[in-house]
N, C-alpha and C positions, 0 to 999 in steps of 0.2 A: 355895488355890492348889496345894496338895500332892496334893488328890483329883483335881483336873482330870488332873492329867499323871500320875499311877496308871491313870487311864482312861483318858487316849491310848492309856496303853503296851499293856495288858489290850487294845485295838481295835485295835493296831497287829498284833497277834500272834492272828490271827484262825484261827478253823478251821473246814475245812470237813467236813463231813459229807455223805459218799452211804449212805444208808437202805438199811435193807437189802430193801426191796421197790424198787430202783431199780435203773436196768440203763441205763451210760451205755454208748452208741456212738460212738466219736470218741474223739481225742485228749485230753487234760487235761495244762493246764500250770497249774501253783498256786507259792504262795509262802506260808511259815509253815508248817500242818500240816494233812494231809488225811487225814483217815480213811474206811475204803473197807469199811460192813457189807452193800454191796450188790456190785454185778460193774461192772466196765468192761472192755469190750472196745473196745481201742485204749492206746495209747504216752502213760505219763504221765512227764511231765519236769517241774525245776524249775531255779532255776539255779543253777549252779556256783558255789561262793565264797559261798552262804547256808547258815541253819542247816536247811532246812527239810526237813521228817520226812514221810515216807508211813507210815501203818499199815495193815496187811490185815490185818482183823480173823479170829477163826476163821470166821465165817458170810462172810466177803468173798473177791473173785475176779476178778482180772486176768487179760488174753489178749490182753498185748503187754509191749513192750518197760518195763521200769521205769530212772529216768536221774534219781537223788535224791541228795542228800546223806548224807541218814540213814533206811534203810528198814528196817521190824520188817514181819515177814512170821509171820501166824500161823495163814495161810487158803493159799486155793491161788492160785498164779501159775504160769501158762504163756506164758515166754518167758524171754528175759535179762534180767539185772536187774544196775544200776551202781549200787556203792552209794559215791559218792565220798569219805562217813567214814566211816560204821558202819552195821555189816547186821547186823543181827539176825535169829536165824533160831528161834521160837518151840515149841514142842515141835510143834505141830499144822499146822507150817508145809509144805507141799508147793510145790519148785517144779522144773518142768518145762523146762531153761531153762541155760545158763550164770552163774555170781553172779559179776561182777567185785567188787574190795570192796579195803581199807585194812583197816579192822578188821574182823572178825568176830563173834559169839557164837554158838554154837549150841545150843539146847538139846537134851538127850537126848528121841529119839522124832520131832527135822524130818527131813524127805526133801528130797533135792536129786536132782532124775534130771538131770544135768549133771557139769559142771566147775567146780572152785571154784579160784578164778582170784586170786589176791595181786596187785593193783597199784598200789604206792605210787605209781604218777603220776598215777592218775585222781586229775579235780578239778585238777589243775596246770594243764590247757589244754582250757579249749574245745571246741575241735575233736577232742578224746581218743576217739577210735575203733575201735573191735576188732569183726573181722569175726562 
C-alpha cells in the first residue's frame, strides 16, 4: 500500500523536458517542473500560488516573456522574466529583459541586460502586471 502512493506522488510531480535538438514556437503553460536544453520562442507561464520551477539549461533559450514561480536561468533569455518566489540567476545565465523577483541569487559571471526589479507582491494577485 505504501509503494502505490510513493508512486502516485513520484507521477504527481512530473517533468517535462524540451531536448535540446527541439525548438518549441508558441506559448507553454506547465505545472511541476520544466526544463528547457532546447529553445522556445513564445511566453512560458505557470500558475500562481504553485511550486513550479522553470530551468534554462546552459545549452537552452527562451524569446519571450517568463511568468513562473521558481526560475534558474543558466542559458540565455530574451525578454522579461517574473519570477513570483525565487530566481535564480546561474553563472552562465544571460538575460536580455527586465527580472521581476521576491528573491533572488545570482551567481558571479550572470548577465542581466535589464532591470532588477524587487517585488514582494508578485504572486499576491493574479492579475499582477508591470508594463
Amino acid at each position: 500500500m505504501r509503494k502505490n502512493k510513493q508512486k502516485k506522488s513520484s507521477a504527481e510531480k512530473g517533468v517535462t523536458l524540451i531536448a535540446g535538438n527541439t525548438e518549441v514556437s508558441g506559448d507553454v503553460h506547465f505545472v511541476n517542473q520544466l526544463y528547457i536544453n532546447g529553445h522556445v520562442k513564445g511566453n512560458i507561464t505557470a500558475d500562481a500560488g504553485t511550486d513550479a520551477t522553470v530551468i534554462v539549461s546552459e545549452e537552452g533559450s527562451v524569446s519571450g516573456e517568463i511568468r513562473v514561480p521558481n526560475v534558474v536561468v543558466n542559458g540565455r533569455v530574451v525578454g522579461n522574466v517574473y519570477a513570483t518566489s525565487r530566481m535564480e540567476l546561474a553563472r552562465n545565465a544571460e538575460v536580455k529583459g527586465n527580472v521581476y523577483y521576491r528573491l533572488i541569487e545570482m551567481q558571479l559571471g550572470a548577465m542581466v541586460d535589464g532591470q532588477l526589479l524587487h517585488d514582494e507582491t508578485l504572486g499576491n494577485d493574479q492579475q499582477n502586471v508591470h508594463p
